[in-house]
C-alpha positions in Angstrom: 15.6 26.8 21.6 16.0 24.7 18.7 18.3 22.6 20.1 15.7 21.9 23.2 13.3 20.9 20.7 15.3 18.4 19.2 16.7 16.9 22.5 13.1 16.6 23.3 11.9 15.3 19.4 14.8 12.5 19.9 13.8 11.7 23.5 9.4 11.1 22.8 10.9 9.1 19.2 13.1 7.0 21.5 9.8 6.3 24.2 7.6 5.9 21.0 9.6 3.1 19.3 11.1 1.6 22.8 7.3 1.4 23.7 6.4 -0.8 20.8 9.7 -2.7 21.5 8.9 -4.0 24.5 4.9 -4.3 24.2 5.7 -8.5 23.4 6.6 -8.1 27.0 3.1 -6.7 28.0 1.3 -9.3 26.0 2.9 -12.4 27.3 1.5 -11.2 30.7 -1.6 -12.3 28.8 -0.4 -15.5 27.7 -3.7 -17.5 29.0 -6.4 -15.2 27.3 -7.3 -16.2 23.5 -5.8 -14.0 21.1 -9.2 -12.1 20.0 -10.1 -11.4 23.9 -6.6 -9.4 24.3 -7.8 -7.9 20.7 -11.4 -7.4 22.1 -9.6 -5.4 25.4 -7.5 -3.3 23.1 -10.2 -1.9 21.0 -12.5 -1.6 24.1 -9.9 0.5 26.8 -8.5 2.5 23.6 -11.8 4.3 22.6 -12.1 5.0 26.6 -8.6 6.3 26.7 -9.1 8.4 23.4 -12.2 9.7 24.2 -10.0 11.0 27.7 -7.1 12.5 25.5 -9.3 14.1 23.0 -11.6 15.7 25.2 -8.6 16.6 27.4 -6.7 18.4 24.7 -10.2 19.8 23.0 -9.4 18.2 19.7 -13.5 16.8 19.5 -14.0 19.4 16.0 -11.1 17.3 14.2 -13.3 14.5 15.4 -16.3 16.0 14.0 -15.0 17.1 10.5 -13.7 13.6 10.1 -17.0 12.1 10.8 -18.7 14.9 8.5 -16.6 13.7 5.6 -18.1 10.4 4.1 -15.5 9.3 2.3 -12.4 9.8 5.5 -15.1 8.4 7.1 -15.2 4.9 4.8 -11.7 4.7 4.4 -11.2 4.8 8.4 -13.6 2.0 8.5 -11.3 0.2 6.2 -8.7 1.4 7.9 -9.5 0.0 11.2 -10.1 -3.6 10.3 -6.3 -3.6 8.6 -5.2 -2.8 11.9 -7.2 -5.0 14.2 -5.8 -7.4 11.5 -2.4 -6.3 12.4 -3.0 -5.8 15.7 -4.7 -9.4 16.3 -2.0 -11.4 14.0 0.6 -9.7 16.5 -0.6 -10.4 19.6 -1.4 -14.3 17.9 2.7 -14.2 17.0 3.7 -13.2 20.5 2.4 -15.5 22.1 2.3 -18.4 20.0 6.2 -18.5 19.8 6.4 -16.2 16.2 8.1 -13.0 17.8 11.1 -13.4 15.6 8.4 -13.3 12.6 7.0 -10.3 13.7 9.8 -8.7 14.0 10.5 -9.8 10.6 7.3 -8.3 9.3 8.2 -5.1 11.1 12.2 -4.6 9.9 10.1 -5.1 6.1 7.3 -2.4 6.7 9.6 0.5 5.8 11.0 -0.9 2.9 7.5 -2.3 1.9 6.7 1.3 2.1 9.3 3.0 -0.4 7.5 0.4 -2.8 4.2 1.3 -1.6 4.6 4.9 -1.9 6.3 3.9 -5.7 3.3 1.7 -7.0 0.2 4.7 -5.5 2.0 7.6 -4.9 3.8 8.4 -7.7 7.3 8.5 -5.6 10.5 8.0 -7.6 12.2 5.2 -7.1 16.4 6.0 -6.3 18.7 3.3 -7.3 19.8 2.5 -3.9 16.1 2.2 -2.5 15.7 -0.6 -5.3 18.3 -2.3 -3.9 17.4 -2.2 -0.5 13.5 -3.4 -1.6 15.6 -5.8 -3.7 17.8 -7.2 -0.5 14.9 -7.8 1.8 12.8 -9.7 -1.6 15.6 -11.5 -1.8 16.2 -12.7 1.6 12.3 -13.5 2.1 12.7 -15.6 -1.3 15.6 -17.6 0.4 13.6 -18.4 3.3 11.3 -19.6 1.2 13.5 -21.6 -0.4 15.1 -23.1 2.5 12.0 -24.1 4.7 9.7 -25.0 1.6 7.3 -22.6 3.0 5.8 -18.9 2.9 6.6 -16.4 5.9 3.2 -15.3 6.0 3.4 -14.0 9.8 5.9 -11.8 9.1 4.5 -10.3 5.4 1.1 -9.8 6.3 2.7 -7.9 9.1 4.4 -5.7 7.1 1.3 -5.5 4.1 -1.9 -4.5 6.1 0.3 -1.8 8.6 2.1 -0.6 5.2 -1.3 -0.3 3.3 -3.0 0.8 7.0 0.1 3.6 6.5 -0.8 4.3 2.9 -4.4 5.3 3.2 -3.9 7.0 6.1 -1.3 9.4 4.5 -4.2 9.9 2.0 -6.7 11.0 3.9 -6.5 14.3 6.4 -7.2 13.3 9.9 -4.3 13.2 12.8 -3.5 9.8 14.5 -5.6 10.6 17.5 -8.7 11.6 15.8 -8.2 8.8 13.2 -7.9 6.2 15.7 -11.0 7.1 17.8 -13.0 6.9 15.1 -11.7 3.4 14.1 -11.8 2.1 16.7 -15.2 3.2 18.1 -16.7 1.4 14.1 -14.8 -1.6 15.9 -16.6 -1.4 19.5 -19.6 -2.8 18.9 -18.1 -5.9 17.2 -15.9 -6.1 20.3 -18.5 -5.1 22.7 -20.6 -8.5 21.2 -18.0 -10.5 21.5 -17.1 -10.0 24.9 -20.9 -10.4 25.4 -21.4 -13.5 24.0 -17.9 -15.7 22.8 -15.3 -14.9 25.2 -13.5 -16.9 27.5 -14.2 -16.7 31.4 -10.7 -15.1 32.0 -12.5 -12.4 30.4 -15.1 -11.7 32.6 -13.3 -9.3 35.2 -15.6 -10.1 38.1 -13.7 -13.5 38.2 -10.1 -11.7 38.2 -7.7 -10.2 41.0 -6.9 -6.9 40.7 -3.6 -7.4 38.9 -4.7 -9.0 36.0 -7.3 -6.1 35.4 -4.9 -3.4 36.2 -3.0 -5.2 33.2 -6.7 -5.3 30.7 -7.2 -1.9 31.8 -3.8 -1.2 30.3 -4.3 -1.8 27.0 -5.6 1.5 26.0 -2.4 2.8 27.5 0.2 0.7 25.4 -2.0 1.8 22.7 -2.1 5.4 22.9 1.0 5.9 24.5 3.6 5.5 21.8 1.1 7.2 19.4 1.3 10.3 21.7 4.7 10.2 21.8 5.1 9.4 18.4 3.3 12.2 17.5 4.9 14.9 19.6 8.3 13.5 18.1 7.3 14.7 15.1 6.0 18.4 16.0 9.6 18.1 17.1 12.4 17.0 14.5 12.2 16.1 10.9 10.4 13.4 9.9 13.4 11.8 7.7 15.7 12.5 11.2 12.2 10.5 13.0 12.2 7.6 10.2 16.2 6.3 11.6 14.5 5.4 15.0 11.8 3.0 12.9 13.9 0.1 13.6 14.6 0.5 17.2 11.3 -1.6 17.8 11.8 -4.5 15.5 15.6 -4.6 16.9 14.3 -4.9 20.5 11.4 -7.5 19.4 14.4 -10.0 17.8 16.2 -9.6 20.8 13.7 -10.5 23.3 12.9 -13.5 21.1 16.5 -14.8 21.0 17.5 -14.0 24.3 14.3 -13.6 26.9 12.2 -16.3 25.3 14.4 -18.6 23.3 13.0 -18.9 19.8 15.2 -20.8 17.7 17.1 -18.6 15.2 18.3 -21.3 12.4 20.9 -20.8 9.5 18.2 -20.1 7.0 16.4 -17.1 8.9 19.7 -15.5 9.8 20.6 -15.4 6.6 17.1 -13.7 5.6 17.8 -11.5 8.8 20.8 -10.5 7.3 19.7 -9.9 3.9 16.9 -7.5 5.2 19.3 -5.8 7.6 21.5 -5.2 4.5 18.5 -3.7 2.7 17.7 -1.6 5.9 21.3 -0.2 6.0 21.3 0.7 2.1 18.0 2.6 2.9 19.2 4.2 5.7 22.3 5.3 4.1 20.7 6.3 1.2 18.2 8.5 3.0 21.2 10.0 4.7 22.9 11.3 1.6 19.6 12.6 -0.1 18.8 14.3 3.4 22.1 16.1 3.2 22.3 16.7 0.1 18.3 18.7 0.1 19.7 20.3 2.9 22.6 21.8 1.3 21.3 23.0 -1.8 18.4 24.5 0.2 21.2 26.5 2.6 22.6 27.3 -0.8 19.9 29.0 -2.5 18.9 31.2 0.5 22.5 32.5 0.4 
C-alpha cells in the first residue's frame, strides 16, 4: 500500500513540475497578445476553474473560514499581487526572449528560500546550505560583473514567488482555497481592464475557436500543476517532493537553448554553473540530513 502511494506521490510530482516546465511552450502560443491581456486571462479563467474544483470537491467552508479571518484575508491580498507580479514578469520573459532568465530566477527560488526561511523563520542555517546560498550569490555577482548589469528578470523571479512562499507557509489556508480568494481580490482589476485597455485580440468575438480554446486554458495550466502538486504531497514526504523542484527550471533552460535559440554566452554559463553547483550542495546536503532524521527516528522506536 505504501509503496502504491509513493509510485503515485512520484508520478502527480513529476506532472506538477513537468507542467510548469513546459508552460513557456503554452505561452508562446500567445506570442501576439500584450503581456497583461495573457495576465488578465489567467486571473479571469482561474477563479472560474476554482470556483469548479472547490465546489466539486466541497472544500467552500475552508473558503469561508479564510474569508472570516481578517488578517489571512489581508495577507492573501498581498499575496496575490506578488504573484500576478510573478506571474506577469514570466509571461513578459517568455515571450520577450528572457526564458533563460526565468529559469534563472526559478533554479534561485529554493535556495532563496533556505535564506528566507533563515532571516523570518528562525530556521538554522547548516554549513553546507551556506554554501550553496553562497554558490548561487556568487555566480549572480559574476554575471554582474561580466555584463555590467543587474539580472533583475531572473531575481525578482525568485524574490516575490519566495516571499509569495513565505507568507503563505504563515498563514493556514490550502493552495486551492488560497488561490481562489486571491485571485477573485484580482478580478475586478482584471475584469476593468479587459473592459476598457485591452487589445482587440482580446475581444473573443473577433477570434477562431482555437485561439479561445487556448484563453480558456489558462485556468487549466493554472490549476493543474497545483492539483497535482498538491496530491503529490498527501502522497510522499515533502523533503522526497522538494528533489523534483528543479525539473521545471531544467526543462525551461532547455527549451531556451534548444527550441528557441536564446543565446547562452560564457558569462551566464558560468553563473549557470555556479548556481547548479549550489543546487547540488543543497540537494546533497538535504539528502544526508534526511537520512540521517530518519535513522535516529527508526532507532529510538526500537
Amino acid at each position: 500500500m505504501q509503496a502504491n502511494q509513493t509510485k503515485q506521490g512520484v508520478l502527480l510530482a513529476l506532472a506538477a513540475y513537468g507542467s510548469w516546465g513546459v508552460a513557456p511552450m503554452y505561452f508562446k502560443l500567445l506570442a501576439a497578445f500584450p503581456s497583461m491581456d495573457i495576465l488578465m486571462h489567467r486571473i479571469v479563467w482561474s477563479v472560474l476553474t476554482l470556483l469548479i474544483i472547490i465546489l466539486a470537491s466541497r472544500h467552500w467552508s475552508r473558503v469561508r473560514a479564510a474569508i472570516a479571518n481578517k488578517r489571512v484575508l489581508a495577507t492573501l491580498f498581498f499575496c496575490g499581487f506578488l504573484l500576478a507580479g510573478n506571474w506577469l514578469l514570466f509571461i513578459w520573459a517568455v515571450n520577450h526572449d528572457h526564458l533563460l532568465d526565468a529559469s534563472l530566477g526559478y533554479y534561485i527560488n529554493p535556495l532563496l528560500n533556505v535564506f528566507l526561511g533563515y532571516m523570518f523563520l528562525g530556521e538554522r542555517l547548516r554549513p553546507m546550505q551556506l554554501l550553496a546560498v553562497g554558490s548561487a550569490a556568487l555566480g549572480v555577482a559574476i554575471l554582474i560583473l561580466s555584463y555590467g548589469k543587474f539580472p533583475w528578470i531572473a531575481l525578482v523571479l525568485a524574490f516575490s514567488f519566495g516571499i509569495y512562499g513565505l507568507l503563505r507557509k504563515k498563514i493556514p489556508v490550502e493552495s486551492a482555497p488560497g488561490l481562489l480568494i486571491e485571485s477573485s481580490m484580482l478580478l475586478p482589476i482584471a475584469l476593468g481592464y479587459w473592459a476598457f485597455f485591452a487589445s482587440a485580440n482580446s475581444n473573443m468575438l473577433n477570434n477562431d475557436l482555437a485561439i479561445n480554446l487556448i484563453l480558456l486554458s489558462a485556468g487549466l495550466v493554472t490549476t493543474i500543476p497545483l492539483i497535482c502538486f498538491n496530491a503529490a504531497a498527501k502522497r510522499i514526504q515533502y523533503s522526497t517532493l522538494g528533489f523534483f523542484q528543479y525539473l521545471a527550471p531544467s526543462m525551461m533552460f532547455a527549451l531556451a537553448v534548444i527550441l528557441y535559440g536564446e543565446p547562452l554566452d560564457q558569462a551566464r554559463l558560468v553563473t549557470f554553473a555556479f548556481v547548479w553547483l549550489g543546487l547540488a550542495i543543497y540537494t546533497w546536503d538535504s539528502l544526508k540530513h534526511y537520512r540521517r532524521n530518519r535513522k535516529a527516528k527508526k532507532q529510538s522506536q526500537e
